[in-house]
MIFIKE-853891 format. One record per atom (N, C-alpha, C): residue in one letter; x, y, z. Coordinates in steps of 0.05 Angstrom, whole numbers, plus 5000, padded with zeros to 4 digits. Atoms other than C-alpha are relative to their C-alpha. Example, Ala and Ser with C-alpha at 12.3 -4.5 7.8 and 13.67 -1.06 7.14 Angstrom:
A501849765000/A524649105156/A501850245000/S498449764999/S527349795143/S498550225014/
***
This chain:
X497950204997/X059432315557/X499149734989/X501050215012/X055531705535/X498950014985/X500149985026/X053531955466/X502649934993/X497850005009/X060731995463/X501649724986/X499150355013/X062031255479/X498649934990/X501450235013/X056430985441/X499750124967/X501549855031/X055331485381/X502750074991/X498249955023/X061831755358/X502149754992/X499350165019/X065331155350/X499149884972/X500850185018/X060330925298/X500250264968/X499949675019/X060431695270/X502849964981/X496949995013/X068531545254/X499849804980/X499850235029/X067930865214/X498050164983/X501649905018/X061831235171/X502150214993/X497549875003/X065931755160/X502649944978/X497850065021/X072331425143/X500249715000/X499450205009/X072230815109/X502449825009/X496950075009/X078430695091/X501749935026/X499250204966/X080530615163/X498649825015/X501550224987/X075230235190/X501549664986/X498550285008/X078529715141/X502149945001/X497350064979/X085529795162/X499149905018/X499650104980/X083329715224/X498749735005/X502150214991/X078529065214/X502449894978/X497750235009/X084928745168/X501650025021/X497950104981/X088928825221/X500349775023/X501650094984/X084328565272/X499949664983/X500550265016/X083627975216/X502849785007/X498550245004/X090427775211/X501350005028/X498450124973/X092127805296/X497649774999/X501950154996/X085027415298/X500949674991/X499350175010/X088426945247/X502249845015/X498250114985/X094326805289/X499049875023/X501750164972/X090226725349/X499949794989/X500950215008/X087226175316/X501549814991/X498450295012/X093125745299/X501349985032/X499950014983/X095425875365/X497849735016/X502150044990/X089125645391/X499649634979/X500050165011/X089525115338/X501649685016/X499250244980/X094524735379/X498749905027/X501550084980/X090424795442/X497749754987/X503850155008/X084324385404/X501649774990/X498650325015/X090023795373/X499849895033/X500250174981/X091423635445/X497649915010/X502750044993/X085123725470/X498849724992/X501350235016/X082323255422/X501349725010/X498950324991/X086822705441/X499949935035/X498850004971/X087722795516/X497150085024/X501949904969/X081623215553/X501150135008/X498849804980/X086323655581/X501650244982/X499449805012/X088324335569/X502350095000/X496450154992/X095924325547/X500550335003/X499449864989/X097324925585/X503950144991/X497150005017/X104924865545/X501150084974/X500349885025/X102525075480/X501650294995/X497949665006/X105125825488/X502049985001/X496850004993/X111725615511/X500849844973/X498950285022/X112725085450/X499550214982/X499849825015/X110925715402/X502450104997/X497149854997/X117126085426/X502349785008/X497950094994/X121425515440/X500749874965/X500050075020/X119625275374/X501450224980/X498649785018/X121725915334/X502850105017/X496849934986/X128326035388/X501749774988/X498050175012/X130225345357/X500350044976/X499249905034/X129725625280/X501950165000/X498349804998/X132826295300/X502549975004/X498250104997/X137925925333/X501449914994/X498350225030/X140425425293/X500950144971/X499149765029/X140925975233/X502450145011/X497649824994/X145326395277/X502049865016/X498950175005/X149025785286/X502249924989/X499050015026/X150725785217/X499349764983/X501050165029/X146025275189/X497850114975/X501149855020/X143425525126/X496249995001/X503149874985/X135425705134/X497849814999/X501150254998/X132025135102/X500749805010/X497950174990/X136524635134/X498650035034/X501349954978/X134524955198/X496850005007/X503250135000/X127124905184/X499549775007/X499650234996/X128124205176/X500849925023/X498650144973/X132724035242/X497550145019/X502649984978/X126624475282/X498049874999/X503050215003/X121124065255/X501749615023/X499150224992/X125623525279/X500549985027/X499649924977/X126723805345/X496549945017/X501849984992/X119823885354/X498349635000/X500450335004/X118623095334/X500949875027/X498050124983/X124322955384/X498950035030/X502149984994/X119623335434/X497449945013/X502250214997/X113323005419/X500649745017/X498750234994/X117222395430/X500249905035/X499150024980/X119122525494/X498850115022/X503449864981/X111822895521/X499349775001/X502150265004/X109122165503/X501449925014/X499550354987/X113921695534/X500450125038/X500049954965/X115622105611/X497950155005/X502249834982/X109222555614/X497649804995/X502450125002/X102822245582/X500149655003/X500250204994/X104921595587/X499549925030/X500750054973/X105921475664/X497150115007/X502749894990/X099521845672/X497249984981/X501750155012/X094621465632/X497549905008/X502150024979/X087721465664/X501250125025/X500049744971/X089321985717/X497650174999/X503049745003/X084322575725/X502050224989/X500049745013/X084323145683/X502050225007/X499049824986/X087623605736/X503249945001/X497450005003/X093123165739/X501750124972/X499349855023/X094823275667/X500750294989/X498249705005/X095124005667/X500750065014/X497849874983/X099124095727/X502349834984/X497250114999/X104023615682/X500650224978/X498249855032/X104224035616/X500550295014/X498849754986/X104724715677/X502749925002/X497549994992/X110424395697/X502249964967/X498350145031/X112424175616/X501250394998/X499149735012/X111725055606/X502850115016/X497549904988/X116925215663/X502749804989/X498150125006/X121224665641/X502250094969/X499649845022/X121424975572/X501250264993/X499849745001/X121525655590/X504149965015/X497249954985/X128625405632/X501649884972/X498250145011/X131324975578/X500950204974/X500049885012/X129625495532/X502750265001/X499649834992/X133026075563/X502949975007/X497750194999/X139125605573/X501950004979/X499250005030/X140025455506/X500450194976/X499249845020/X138526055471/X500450285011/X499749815005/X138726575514/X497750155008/X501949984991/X134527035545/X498150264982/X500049695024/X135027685482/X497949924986/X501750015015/X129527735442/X501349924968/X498450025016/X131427495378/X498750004967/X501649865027/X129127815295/X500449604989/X500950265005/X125627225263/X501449984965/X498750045023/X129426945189/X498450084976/X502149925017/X124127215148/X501349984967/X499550065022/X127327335088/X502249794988/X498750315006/X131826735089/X498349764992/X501850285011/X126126245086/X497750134988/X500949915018/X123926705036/X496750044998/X503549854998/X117126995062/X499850274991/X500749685018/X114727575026/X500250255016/X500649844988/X115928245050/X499350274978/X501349785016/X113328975029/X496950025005/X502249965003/X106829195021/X497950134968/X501849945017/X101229284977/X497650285010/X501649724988/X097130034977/X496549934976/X502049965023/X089429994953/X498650165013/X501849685004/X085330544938/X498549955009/X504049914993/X078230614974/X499250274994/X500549855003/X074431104940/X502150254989/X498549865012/X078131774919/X501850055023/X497849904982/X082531944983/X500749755016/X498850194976/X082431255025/X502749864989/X497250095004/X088430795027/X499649795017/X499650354990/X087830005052/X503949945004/X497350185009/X095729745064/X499849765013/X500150294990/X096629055064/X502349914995/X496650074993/X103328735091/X500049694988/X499750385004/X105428095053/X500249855022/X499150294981/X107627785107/X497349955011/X502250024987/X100927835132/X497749874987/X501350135018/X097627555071/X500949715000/X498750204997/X102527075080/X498049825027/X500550094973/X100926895152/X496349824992/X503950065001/X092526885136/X499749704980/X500550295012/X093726335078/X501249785004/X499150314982/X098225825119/X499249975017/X502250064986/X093225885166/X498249914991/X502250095017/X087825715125/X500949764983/X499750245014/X091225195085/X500449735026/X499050144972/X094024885162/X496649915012/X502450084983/X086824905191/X498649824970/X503350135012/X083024635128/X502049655001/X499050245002/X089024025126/X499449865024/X501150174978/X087323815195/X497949955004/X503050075002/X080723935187/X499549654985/X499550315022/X081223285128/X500949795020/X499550254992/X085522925174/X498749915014/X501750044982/X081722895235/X496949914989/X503050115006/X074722755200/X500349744976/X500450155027/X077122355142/X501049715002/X498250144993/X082521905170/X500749835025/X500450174968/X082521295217/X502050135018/X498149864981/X088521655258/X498150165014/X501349764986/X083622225264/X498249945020/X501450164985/X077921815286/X501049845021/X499350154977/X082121445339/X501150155013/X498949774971/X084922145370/X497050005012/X502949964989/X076722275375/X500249865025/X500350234976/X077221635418/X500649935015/X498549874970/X082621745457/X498450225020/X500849664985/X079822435474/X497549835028/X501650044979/X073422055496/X500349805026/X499750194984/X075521505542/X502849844996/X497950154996/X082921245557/X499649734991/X500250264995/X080820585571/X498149784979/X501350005022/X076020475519/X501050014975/X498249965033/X080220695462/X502549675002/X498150234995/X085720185495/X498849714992/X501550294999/X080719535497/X499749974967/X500950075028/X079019595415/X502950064983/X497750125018/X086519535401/X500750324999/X499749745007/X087820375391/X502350075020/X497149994986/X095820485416/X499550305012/X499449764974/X095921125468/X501750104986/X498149915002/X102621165462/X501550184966/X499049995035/X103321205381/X497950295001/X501249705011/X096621785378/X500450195020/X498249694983/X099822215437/X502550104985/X497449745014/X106322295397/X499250044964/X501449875030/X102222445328/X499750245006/X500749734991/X098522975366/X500950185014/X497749784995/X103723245398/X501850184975/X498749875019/X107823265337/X498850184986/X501649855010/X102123555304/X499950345019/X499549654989/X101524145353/X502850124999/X497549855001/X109424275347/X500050084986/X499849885027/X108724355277/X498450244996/X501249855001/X102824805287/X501450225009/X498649814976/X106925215343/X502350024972/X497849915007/X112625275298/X499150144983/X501649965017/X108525485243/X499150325009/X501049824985/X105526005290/X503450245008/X496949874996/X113426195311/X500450134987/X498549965016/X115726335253/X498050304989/X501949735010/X108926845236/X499450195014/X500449674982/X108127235305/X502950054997/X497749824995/X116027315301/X500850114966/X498649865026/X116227505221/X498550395021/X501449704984/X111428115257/X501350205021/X498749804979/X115428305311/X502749765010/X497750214996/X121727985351/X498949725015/X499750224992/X122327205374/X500850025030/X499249934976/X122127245445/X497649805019/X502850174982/X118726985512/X497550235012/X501849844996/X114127535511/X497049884980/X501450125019/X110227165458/X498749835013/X502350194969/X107326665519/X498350215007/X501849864987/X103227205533/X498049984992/X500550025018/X100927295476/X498249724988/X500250245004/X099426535473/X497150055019/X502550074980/X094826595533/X497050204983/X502149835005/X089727005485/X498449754986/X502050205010/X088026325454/X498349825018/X502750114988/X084126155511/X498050134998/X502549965010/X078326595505/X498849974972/X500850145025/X079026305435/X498249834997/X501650265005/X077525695448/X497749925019/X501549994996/X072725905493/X497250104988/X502449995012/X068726185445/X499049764973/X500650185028/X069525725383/X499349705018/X500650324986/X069425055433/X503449955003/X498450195004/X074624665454/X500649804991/X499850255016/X074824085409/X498750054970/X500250015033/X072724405345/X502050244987/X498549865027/X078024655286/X499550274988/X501349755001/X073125145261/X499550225015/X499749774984/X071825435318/X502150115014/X498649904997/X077925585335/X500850254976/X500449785022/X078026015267/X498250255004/X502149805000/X071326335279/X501050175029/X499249804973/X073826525356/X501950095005/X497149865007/X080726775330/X499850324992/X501549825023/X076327235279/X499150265028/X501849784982/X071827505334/X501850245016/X498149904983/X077427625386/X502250174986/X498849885012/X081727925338/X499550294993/X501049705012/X077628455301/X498750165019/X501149784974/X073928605362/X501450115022/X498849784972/X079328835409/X502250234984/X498549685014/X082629265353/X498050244993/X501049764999/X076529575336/X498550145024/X501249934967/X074929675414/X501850175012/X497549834984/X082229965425/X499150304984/X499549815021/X082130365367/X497450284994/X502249814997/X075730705367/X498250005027/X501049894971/X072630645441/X503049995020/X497249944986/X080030635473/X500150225008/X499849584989/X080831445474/X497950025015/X503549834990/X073331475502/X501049935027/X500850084976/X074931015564/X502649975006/X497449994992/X082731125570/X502249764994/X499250225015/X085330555531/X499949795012/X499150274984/X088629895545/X497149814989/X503050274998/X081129485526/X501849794977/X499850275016/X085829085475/X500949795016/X498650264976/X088828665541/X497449935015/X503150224979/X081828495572/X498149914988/X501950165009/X077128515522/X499349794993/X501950324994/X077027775503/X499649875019/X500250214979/X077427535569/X497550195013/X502349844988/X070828025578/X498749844980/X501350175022/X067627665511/X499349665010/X500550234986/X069826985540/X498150055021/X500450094975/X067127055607/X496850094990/X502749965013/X059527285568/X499649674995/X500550185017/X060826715535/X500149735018/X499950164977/X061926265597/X497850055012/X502849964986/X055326575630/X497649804979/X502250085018/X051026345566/X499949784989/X499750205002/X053825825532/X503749964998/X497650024995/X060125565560/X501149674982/X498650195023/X060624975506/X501150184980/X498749855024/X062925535458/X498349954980/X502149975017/X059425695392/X499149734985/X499450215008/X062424995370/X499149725008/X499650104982/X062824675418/X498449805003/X502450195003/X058323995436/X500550045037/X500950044974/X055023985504/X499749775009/X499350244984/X057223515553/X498549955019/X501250144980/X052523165593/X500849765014/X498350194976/X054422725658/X497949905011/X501950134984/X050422195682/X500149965021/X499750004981/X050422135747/X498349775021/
***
């Protein structure tokens, strides 16, 4: 029985190629999503200290307002536009009744406000559009569909789904542009400063109010961004909050406050719970793709719980 689990899975990838790399592109491009996901957790972060617990819900409210507004009857780019604008509108309005009144509070308070921001969302949402799952505009805002077949060797077979090629390089172009802003750009440098001390950032002239609704807007755009790529994959729904909650052992492995690591702990968590379903799944009765990262995280919380990224916080006392 334990040759079984430890030796024939490795027997199958030798073996057959050609699936081991299906299954590690697949693993690539959920890994990739994670990580824009996860991407919005690390904008707030950065500005705030607190973990915006609202991010999953702003994914799907974000793509219910594209879907919506199309079946509407506003034409698809048009509707891009009014959701980016929605999501501005939003920001706008996280900064002036949530983070504002609570400006130097503790930590705790802050994410019981953005718990209460996700139910608020999840009602206004559900309100507005509806509670049906709903097919994402894919080929209206003209994302690639089909696939591509490549050969491994004389019998394998790689397929790779545009949309999925798609998905991996607006991720990668999205993480390397924030990456620039945040290190290059006094804005960026004054979220840093927020992040570290309210009161501090306040005294050297640095507005609160102005870099909470940047980095808000910034994670809407991310979240929509993210909408629009887990629902080209499957339907637009509030099942996709679930889904959201996988970017926490993300950002417990890459850090919470670094970009990159949110990439590198998208990667990990990705490829490793497809090739954990996929080839030790049958051995131990499936299901390991719903626990394993929160089995990876919690290693990774024993050893080093700054994440791989991560900078270690010391408290003077």
């Amino acid at each position: 029985m334990l040759y079984q689990i430890f030796i024939d899975p490795f027997v199958q990838m030798v073996d057959m190629p050609d699936f081991l790399l299906q299954v590690i592109w697949e693993g690539f491009v959920a890994g990739v999503l994670y990580a824009l996901i996860a991407l919005g957790f690390v904008l707030i972060f950065k500005a705030s200290g607190v973990f915006n617990f609202a991010q999953g819900i702003m994914v799907v409210f974000a793509g219910l307002t594209l879907v919506g507004l199309h079946e509407a009857g506003v034409p698809a780019y048009l509707a891009l536009v009014l959701a980016i604008g929605v999501m501005a509108v939003l920001a706008i309005a996280v900064e002036r009744f949530v983070m504002r009144p609570l400006v130097n509070q503790p930590d705790i308070i802050l994410l019981m406000s953005t718990i209460g921001m996700t139910y608020f969302l999840i009602g206004l949402g559900e309100f507005v559009f509806g509670g049906e799952p709903k097919k994402m505009i894919t080929q209206e805002l003209g994302l690639p569909t089909g696939s591509t077949e490549i050969e491994i060797g004389e019998r394998g077979l790689v397929i790779l789904q545009h949309i999925d090629i798609a998905a991996a390089v607006i991720a990668i172009i999205m993480v390397s542009a924030l990456a620039l802003f945040f290190n290059k750009t006094r804005i960026g440098r004054a979220l840093r400063a927020v992040a570290d001390d309210h009161q501090a950032a306040q005294s050297v002239g640095i507005s609160l109010n102005q870099i909470w609704a940047i980095v808000w807007f910034a994670a809407g755009i991310v979240a929509l961004a993210t909408g629009i790529m887990w629902g080209a994959r499957s339907d637009v729904s509030f099942a996709l909050e679930i889904v959201a909650l996988k970017a926490l052992p993300v950002l417990i492995l890459g850090g919470f406050t670094s970009i990159p690591g949110a990439i590198v702990g998208g990667l990990i968590i990705g490829i490793g719970e497809k090739i954990g379903e996929i080839y030790w799944g049958p051995l131990v009765g499936g299901g390991i793709e719903s626990w394993l990262a929160y089995m990876i995280a919690l290693v990774f919380l024993l050893f080093r719980p700054q994440g791989l990224f991560g900078e270690r916080i010391i408290e003077r006392v």
